[in-house]
KOLKOL-14600 format. One record per residue: x, y, z of N, C-alpha, C, CB in turn; residue in three letters; residue number from 0. Coordinates in pm, whole numbers. Glycine has a CB too. Layout:
// residues N
PT  n.east  n.north    n.up  ca.east  ca.north   ca.up  c.east  c.north    c.up  cb.east  cb.north   cb.up    r    k
PT       X        Y       Z        X         Y       Z       X        Y       Z        X         Y       Z  Ala  NUM
...
// end
This chain:
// residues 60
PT  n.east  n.north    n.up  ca.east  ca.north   ca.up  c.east  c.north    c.up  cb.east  cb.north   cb.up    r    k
PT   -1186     1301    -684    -1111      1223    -780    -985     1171    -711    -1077      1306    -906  Unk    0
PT    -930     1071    -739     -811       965    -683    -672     1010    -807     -881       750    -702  Unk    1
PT    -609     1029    -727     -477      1014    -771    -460      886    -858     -386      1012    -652  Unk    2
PT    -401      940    -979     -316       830   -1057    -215      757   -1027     -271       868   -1147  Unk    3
PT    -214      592   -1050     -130       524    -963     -86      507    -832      -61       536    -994  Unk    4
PT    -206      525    -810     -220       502    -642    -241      397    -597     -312       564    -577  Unk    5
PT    -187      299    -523     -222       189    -457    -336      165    -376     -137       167    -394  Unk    6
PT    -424      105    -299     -555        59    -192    -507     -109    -196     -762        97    -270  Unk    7
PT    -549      -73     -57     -588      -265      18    -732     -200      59     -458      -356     214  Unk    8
PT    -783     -335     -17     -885      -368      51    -906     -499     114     -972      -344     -18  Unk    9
PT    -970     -442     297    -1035      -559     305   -1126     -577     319    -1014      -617     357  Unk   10
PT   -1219     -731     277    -1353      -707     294   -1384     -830     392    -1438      -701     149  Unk   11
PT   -1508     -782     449    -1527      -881     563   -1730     -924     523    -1478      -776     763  Unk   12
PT   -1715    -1062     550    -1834     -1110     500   -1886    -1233     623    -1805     -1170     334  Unk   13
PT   -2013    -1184     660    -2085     -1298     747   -2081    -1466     689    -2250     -1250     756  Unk   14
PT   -2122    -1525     821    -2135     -1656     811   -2201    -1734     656    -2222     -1679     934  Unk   15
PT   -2321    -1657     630    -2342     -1671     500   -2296    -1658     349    -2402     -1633     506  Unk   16
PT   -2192    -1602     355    -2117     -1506     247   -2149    -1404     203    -2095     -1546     148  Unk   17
PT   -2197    -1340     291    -2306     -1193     288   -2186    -1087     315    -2455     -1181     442  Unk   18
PT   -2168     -951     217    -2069      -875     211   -2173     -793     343    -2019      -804      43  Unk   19
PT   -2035     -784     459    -2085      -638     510   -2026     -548     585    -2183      -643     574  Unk   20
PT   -1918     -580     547    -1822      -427     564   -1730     -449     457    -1725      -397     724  Unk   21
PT   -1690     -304     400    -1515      -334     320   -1504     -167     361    -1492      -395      79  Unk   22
PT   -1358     -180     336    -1283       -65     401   -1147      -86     306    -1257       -81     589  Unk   23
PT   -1137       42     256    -1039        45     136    -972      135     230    -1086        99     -33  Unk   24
PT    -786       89     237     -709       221     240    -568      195     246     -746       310     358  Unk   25
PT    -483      296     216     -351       324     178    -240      212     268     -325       496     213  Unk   26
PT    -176      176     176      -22        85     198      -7      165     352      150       126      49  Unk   27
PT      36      251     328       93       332     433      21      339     564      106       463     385  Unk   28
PT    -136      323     560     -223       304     663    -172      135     728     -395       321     595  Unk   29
PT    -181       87     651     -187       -73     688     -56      -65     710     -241      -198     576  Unk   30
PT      56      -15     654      202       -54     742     246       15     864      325       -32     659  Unk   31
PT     158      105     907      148       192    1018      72       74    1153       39       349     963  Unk   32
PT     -52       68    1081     -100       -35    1224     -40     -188    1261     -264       -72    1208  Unk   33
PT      46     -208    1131       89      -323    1138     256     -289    1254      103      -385     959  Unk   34
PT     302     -173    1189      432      -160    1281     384     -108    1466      547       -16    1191  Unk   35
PT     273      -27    1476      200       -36    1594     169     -131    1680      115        -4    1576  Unk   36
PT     158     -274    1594      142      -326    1685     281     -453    1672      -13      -359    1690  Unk   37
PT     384     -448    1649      514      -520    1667     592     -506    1519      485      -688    1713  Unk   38
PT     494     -516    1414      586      -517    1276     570     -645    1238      748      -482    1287  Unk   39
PT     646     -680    1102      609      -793    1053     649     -925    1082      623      -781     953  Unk   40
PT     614    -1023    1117      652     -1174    1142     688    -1278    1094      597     -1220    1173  Unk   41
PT     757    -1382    1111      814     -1459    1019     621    -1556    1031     1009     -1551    1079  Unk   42
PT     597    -1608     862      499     -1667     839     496    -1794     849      464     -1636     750  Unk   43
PT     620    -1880     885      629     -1992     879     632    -2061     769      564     -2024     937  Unk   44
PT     595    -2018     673      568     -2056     528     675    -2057     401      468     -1966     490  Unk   45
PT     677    -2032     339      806     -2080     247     789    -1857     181      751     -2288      67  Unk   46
PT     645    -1828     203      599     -1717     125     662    -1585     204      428     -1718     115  Unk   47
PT     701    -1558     311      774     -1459     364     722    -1427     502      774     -1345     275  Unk   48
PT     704    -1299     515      667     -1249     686     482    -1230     617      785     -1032     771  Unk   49
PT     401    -1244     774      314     -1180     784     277    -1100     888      252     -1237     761  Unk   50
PT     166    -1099     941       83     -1006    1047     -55    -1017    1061       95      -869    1020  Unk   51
PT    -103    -1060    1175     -243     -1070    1184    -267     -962    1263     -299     -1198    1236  Unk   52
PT    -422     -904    1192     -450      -797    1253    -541     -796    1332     -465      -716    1189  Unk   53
PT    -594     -761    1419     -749      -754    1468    -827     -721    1430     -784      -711    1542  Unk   54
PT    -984     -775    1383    -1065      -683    1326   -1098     -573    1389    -1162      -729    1293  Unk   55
PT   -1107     -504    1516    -1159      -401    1553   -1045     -274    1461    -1167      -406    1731  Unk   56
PT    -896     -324    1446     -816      -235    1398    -835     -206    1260     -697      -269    1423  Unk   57
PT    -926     -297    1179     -910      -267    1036   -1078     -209     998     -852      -425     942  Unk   58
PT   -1234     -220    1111    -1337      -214    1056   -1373      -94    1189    -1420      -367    1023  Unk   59
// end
């Protein structure tokens, strides 16, 4: 059983076709860990704030 009020990211990753075939659910804290591992967050260029691109090998 999951804790109440618990946050998840998910991401899901889908072939050329739109065929689901991986997703991988997990904690804020996971994803702000590999994100600060590998430099931290970036300005997005965008009006919307910082981002971070990840690699898929790091998230699947």
């Amino acid at each position: 059983m999951f804790a109440r009020g618990t946050a998840w990211v998910v991401f899901v990753l889908f072939d050329e076709d739109r065929t689901l075939t991986e997703m991988r659910r997990m904690r804020p804290s996971t994803l702000l860990r590999l994100v600060n591992e590998r430099g931290g967050w970036h300005r997005s260029g965008r009006e919307k704030g910082k981002q971070h691109k990840l690699p898929i090998e790091s998230v699947f």
